[in-house]
C-alpha positions, 0 to 999 in steps of 0.5 A: 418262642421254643415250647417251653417258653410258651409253657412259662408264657401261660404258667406266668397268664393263669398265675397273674388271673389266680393273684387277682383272687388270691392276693394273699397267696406268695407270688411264687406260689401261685406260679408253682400251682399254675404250672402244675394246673397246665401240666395236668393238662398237657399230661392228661393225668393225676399222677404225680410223676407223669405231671412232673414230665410237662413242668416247664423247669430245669430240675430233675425228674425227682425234684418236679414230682415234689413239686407237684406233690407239695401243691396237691398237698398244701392244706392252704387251699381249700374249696371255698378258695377255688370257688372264689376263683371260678365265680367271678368266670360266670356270667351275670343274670339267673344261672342253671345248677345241677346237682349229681355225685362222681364216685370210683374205688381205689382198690378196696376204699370207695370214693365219692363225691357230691357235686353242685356245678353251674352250666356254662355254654355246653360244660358244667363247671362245679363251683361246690363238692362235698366227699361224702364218708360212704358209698351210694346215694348222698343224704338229705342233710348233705344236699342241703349243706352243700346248696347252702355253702353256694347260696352265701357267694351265689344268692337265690335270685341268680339261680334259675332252675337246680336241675337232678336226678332221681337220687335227689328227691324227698319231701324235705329236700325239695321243701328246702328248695322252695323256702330257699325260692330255688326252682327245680327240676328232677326226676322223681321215681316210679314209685312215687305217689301222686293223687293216690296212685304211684306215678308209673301207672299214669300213661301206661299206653305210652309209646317211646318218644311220646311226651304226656303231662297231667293238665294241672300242677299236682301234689309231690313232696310238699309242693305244686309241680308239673310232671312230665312223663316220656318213654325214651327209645330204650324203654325206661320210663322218665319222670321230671317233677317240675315248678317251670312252666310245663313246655320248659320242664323235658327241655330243661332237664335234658340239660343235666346230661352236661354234669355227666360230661363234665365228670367224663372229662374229669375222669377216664376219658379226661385228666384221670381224676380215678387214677390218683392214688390219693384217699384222705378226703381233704387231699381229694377234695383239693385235688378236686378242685385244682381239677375244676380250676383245670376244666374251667380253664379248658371250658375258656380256651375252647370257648 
């Protein structure tokens, strides 16, 4: 079998899994978005026309690059499309969500995306996105749409833990969670107060590697938590405000590491997802998501 025959033999594999949730979609649709997903990979790249030199078809150069352009732009697919794909990757029983934000520039114009993803083995696979219409921390209302979105596909009762970090906080935000019966795990900030006293004055002999906890739950933005304190090896202070129980909340949250690699492979150090010259947030919330598809993808074959 000659490379391009095992290019068709896969295209023609994740074409037939993609029809089995998208029945709707053409036939030859779903072949189209399947090669170009695999051609992404094999050219590690966002950018059109590098895409269209790993397309396993006989057409000229010109030709491919429409192609591809025309899957990135087909208004058809949307998120809830590629969620539906990737749900049914998961496995059953209670799952860990963690919640973080990829953002870049092109030129001048912020990009900024809002993620919540699921942990599958070591990989985070984000399920649901949101392009936020500025820069810097994403907003409670935000958070809440977002959680809410996966809630009508993934209820409650399969979330174990949302894990995030110190950008994800407020009273609001985390009495959400516990109405929706969601248990957390995130970094609070040094100036947050608990028991009349900022947090960062607790335990302040604390040595780098040492671990302290205050011996019942305690108060933090309208609810009863643990918190964790550490000194990591370069000096920074970490906090974790939990509802697990004490011993799991330090473990648990060292789990969030795995979104950062996601992003990472996602972006420069991956398929390029930085280096499109796409801007309109519906276009990069699709080239988004055929990007997750594409991690997913990864995340199954090395599995």
């Amino acid at each position: 079998m000659t490379s391009l025959d095992t290019a068709r033999f896969h295209a023609d594999t994740l074409a037939t899994s993609l029809h089995t949730r998208w029945p709707h979609r053409r036939t030859d649709a779903l072949r189209r978005l399947a090669e170009v997903l695999l051609a992404v990979l094999q050219a590690e790249s966002t950018l059109h026309r590098k895409i269209a030199l790993h397309l396993p078809r006989a057409a000229t150069l010109e030709s491919k690059t429409r192609t591809v352009a025309r899957v990135f732009h087909d208004a058809q697919l949307t998120p809830q499309d590629v969620t539906d794909v990737l749900l049914p990757l998961l496995p059953d029983g209670k799952l860990t969500l963690i919640m973080d934000r990829t953002t870049w520039h092109y030129g001048q114009t912020p990009l900024n995306i809002l993620v919540l993803g699921v942990l599958l083995g070591g990989a985070v696979i984000p399920l649901v996105w949101s392009i936020l219409p500025h820069q810097g921390n994403s907003c409670t209302a935000a958070r809440i749409l977002l959680v809410a979105r996966l809630l009508k596909v993934m209820p409650a009762r399969r979330w174990a833990v949302l894990i995030a970090d110190r950008e994800f906080v407020g009273r609001e935000w985390c009495s959400f969670l516990r109405w929706k019966r969601i248990r957390q795990c995130i970094r609070i900030r040094e100036n947050t107060r608990i028991e009349d006293e900022l947090v960062r004055d607790l335990f302040t002999t604390l040595q780098p590697g040492q671990v302290r906890t205050l011996f019942k739950r305690t108060w933090v933005y309208g609810g009863w938590m643990h918190v964790v304190i550490t000194l990591s090896p370069a000096g920074d202070r970490v906090i974790v405000a939990s509802d697990l129980p004490v011993l799991d909340v330090l473990r648990t949250y060292q789990l969030r590491w795995a979104i950062e690699s996601a992003f990472s492979a996602m972006k420069a150090r991956g398929l390029n997802l930085e280096a499109t010259h796409m801007t309109a947030p519906e276009r990069i919330s699709r080239l988004f998501g055929l990007l997750c598809i594409a991690l997913a993808w990864m995340t199954r074959i090395g599995a």
